[in-house]
C-alpha positions as CSV (number, residue, x, y, z in Angstrom):
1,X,-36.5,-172.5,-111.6
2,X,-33.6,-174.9,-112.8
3,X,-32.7,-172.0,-115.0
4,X,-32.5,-169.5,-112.3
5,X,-30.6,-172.0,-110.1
6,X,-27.6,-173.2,-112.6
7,X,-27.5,-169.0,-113.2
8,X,-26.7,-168.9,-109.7
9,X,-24.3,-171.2,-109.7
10,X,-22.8,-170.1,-112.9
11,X,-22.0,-166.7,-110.4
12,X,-20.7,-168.4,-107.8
13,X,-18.6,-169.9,-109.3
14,X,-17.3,-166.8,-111.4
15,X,-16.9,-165.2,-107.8
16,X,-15.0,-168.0,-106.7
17,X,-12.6,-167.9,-109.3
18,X,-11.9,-164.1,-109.6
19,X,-11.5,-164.9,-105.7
20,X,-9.3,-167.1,-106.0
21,X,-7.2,-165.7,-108.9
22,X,-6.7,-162.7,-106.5
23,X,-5.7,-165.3,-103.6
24,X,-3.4,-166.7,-105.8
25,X,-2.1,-163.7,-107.6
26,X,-1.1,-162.0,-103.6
27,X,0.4,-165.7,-102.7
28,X,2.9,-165.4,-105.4
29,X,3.4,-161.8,-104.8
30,X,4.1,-162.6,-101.2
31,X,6.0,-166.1,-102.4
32,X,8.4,-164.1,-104.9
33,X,8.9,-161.2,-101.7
34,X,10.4,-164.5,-99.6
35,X,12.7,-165.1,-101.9
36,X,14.4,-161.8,-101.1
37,X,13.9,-162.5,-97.1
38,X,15.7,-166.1,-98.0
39,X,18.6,-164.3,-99.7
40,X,18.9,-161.8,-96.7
41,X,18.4,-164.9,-94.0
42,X,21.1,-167.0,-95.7
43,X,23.5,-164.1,-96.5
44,X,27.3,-164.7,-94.0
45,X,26.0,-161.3,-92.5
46,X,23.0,-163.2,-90.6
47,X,23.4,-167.0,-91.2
48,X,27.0,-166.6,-89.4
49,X,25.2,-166.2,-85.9
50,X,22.3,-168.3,-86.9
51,X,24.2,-171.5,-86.2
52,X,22.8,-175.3,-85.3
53,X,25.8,-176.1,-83.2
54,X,26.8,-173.8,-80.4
55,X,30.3,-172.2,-82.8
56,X,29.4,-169.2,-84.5
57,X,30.7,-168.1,-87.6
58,X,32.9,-165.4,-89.1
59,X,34.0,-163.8,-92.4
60,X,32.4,-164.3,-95.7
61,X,33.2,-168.1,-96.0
62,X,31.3,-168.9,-92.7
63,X,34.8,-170.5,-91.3
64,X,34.2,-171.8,-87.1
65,X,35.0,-168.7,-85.0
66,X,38.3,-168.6,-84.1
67,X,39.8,-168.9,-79.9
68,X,37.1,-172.0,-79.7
69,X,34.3,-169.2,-78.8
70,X,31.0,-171.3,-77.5
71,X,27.4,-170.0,-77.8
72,X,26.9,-170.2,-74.1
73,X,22.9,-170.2,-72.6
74,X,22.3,-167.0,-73.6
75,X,23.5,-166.7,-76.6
76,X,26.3,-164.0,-75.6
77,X,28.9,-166.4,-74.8
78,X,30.5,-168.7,-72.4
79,X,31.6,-168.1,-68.4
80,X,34.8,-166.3,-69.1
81,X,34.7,-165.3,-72.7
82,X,31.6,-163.4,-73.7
83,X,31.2,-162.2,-77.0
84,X,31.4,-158.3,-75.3
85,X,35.2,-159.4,-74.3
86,X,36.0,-158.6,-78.2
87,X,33.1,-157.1,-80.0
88,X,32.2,-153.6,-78.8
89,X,28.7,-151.1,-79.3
90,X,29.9,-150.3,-82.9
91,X,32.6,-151.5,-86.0
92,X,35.9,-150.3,-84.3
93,X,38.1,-147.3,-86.6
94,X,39.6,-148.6,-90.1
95,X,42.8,-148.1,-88.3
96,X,42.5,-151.5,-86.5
97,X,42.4,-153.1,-89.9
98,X,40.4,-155.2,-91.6
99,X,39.8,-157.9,-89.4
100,X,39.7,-156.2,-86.4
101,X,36.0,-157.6,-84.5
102,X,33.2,-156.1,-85.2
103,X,30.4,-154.5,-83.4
104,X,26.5,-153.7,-82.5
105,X,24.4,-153.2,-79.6
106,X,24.1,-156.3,-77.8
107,X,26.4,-158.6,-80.0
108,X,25.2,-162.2,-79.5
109,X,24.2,-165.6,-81.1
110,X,20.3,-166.1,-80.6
111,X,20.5,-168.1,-76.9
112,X,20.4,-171.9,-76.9
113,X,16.7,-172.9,-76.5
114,X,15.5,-170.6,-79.2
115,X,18.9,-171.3,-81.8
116,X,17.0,-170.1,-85.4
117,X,19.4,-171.8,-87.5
118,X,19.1,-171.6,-90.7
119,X,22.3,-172.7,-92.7
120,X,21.3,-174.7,-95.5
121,X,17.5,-175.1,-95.1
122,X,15.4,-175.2,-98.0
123,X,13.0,-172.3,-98.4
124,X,9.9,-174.1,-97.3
125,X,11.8,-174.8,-93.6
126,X,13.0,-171.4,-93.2
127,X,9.6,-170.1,-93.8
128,X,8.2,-172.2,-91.2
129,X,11.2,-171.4,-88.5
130,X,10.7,-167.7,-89.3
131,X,7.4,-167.7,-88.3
132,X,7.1,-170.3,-85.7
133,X,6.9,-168.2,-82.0
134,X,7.9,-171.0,-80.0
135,X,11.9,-170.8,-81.8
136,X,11.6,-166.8,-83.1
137,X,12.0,-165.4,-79.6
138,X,7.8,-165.2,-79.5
139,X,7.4,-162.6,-82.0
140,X,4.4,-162.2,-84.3
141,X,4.5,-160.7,-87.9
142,X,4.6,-156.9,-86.1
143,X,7.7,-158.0,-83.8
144,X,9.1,-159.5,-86.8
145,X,8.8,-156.9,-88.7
146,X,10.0,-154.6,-85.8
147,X,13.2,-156.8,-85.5
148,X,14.2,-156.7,-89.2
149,X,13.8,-152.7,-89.1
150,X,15.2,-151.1,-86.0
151,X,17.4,-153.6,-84.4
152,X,21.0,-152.2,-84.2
153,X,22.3,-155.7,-84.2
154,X,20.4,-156.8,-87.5
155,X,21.3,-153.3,-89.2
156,X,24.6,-154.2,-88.7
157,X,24.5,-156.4,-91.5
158,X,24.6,-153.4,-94.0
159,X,27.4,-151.8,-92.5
160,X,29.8,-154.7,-91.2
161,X,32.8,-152.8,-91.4
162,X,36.2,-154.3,-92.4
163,X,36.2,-156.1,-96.0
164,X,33.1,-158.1,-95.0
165,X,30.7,-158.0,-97.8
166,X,26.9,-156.6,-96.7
167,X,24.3,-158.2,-96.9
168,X,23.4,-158.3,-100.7
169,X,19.7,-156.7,-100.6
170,X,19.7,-153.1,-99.4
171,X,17.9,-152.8,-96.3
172,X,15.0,-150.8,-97.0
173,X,14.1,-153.2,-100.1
174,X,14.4,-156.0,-98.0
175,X,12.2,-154.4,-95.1
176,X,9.6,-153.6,-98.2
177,X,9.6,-157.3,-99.1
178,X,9.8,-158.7,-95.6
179,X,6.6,-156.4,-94.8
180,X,4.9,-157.7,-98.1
181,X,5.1,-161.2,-97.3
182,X,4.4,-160.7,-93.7
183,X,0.7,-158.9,-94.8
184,X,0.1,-161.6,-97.0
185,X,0.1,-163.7,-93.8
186,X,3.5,-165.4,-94.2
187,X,3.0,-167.6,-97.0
188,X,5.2,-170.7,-97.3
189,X,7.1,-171.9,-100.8
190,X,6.0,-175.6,-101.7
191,X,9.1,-177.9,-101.4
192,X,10.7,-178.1,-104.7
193,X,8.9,-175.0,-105.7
């Protein structure tokens, strides 16, 4: 009978392990796919408009928008100067020149109460903000994944116009990555990992 028991156990515990392994194995899958998503988050192209403080951002050094341009409740500027007073529904002609605005569908900053800035976190805190509903504009890992593949505003990114760099994954990588990580359930890096 003790036999039979401790070759039970012996099984269990082999089961556990190869479960585990594969657990573990996914996790870093998933973990190594954020690192792309982090790289695309904190990139001038998104992190510009994903600001703490109520100035947004422009060119590739993230310099304070220039003409004292505010945030404003909703995100798409103040009484009297909404973002749509310069930035149109698309990048305007090369003509204009290189820093001519540019433009998307529904050009805005995320709105006040739901800010998703992200400048500077570590990993570990941008995981967390990314998924947390109550400051991602209530989206779950579809929405997300919805958001980071069809929104004109976030496709921009890869077609800014002017001699602003793009972002520096190509879009359909990062959606692959973004998707991976999001199946995986969102796993979050360790700080200092």
């Amino acid at each position: 009978m003790k036999r039979h028991h401790w070759l039970l156990g012996t099984v269990i515990l082999v089961c556990l392990i190869a479960y585990a392994s594969h657990v573990f194995a996914d996790d870093r899958e998933a973990l190594q796919a954020f690192d792309t998503v982090q790289k695309v988050f904190q990139s001038p192209r998104c992190q510009n408009c994903h600001i703490p403080g109520d100035s947004p951002l422009q060119f590739d050094a993230g310099v304070p928008h220039a003409m004292n341009v505010l945030r404003g409740m909703d995100g798409k500027g103040s009484a009297g100067l909404p973002c749509a007073t310069c930035h149109g529904q698309s990048n305007p002609p090369a003509s204009y020149g290189p820093h001519a605005p540019p433009g998307a569908p529904h050009w805005s900053l995320p709105p006040a109460a739901q800010r998703m800035a992200w400048i500077g976190l570590p990993a570990d805190r941008l995981c967390a903000m990314i998924k947390d509903r109550s400051s991602n504009g209530d989206r779950d890992f579809a929405a997300l994944i919805k958001h980071v593949s069809d929104d004109k505003l976030v496709l921009w990114g890869w077609n800014p116009g002017g001699n602003r760099a793009p972002v520096p994954v190509p879009h359909a990588i990062f959606v692959t990555q973004f998707k991976l990580w999001a199946d995986a359930g969102g796993p979050c890096p360790v700080t200092g990992s």
